[in-house]
C-alpha positions in Angstrom: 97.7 140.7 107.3 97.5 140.1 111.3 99.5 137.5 113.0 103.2 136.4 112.4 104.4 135.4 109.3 105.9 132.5 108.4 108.3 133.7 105.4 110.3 136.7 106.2 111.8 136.8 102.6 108.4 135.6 100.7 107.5 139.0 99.1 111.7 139.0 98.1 111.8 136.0 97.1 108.3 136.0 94.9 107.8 139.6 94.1 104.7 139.5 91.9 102.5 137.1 94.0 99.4 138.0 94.2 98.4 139.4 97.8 95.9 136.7 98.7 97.9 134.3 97.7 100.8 135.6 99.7 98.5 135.8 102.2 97.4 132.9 102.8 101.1 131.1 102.5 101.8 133.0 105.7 98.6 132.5 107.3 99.3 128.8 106.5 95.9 128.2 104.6 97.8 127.3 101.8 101.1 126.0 101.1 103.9 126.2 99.0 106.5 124.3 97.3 109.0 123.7 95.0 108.7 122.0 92.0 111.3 119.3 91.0 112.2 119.7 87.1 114.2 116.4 87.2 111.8 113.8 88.4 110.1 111.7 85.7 106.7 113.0 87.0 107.4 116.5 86.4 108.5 116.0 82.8 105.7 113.6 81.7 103.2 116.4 83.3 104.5 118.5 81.2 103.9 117.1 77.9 100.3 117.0 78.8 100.4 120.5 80.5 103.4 122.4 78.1 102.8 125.8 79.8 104.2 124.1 83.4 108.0 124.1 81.9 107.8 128.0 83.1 106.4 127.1 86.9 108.3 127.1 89.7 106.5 126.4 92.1 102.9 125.0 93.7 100.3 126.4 95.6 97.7 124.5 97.2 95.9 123.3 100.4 97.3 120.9 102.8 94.4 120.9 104.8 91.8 119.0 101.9 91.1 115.1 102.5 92.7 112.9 99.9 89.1 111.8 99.2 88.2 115.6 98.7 91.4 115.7 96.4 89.6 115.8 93.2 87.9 119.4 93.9 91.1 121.6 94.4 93.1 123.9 92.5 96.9 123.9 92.1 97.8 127.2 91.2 101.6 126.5 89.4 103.3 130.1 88.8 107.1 130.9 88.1 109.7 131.8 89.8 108.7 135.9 90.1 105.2 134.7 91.3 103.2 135.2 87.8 100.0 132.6 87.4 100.9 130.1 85.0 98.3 127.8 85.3 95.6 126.2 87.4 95.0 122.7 87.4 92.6 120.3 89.4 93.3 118.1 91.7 91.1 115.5 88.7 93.6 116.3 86.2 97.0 115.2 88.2 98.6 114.5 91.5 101.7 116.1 93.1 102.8 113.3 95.0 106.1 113.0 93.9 106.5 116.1 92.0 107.7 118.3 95.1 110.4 119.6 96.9 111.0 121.8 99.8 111.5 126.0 99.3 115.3 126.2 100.8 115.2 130.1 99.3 112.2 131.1 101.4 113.3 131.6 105.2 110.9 130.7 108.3 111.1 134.0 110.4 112.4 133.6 113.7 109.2 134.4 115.3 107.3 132.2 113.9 109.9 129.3 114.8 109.7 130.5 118.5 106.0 130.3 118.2 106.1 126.9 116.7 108.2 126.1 119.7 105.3 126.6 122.0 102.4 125.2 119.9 101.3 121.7 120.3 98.6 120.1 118.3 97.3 123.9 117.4 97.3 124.7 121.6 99.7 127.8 122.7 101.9 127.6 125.9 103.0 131.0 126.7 
């Protein structure tokens, strides 16, 4: 992977994520978060979807349209980083079923680049 990371404790942290998918959470193609078991959301999910008691977390694109929605895939894996299911963005929503990653640490370069960047231009 070229460029700076954004996680300098991702591959700690998530140990068995698959490399593209690791990938592109640094790259910022896709994004991650944390699921929250305690909202009412999460739990009702999960009587349709049984296997998503054993996710941790979400993976998915911030960058489709909510009118595109429909068409992507969540991947949901556990806390090591193991798949634990897909699902589309036509069988649920995550709004409201997600919470920040407090374990997974922005590095400082990336924060100092961040600092530069406005609306995807670079000062240097």
């Amino acid at each position: 992977m070229r460029g700076i990371e954004k996680y300098d404790n991702l591959k700690e942290v998530i140990p068995n994520l698959m490399p593209v998918l690791r990938d592109a959470i640094q790259s910022e193609f896709l994004e991650i978060k944390k699921i929250d078991k305690e909202c009412e959301k999460y739990i009702a999910t999960c009587e349709q979807f049984p296997e998503l008691k054993k996710a941790e977390y979400v993976i998915f694109s911030h960058h489709i349209k909510k009118n595109e929605h429909k068409y992507e895939i969540f991947v949901f894996i556990d806390g090591e980083g193991n798949t634990v299911r897909h699902i589309t963005g036509a069988d649920m929503e995550l709004y409201g079923l997600l919470g920040s990653c407090s374990n997974l640490h922005v590095s400082e370069e990336y924060i100092e680049k961040e600092r530069h960047c406005i609306d995807n231009e670079c000062r240097h």
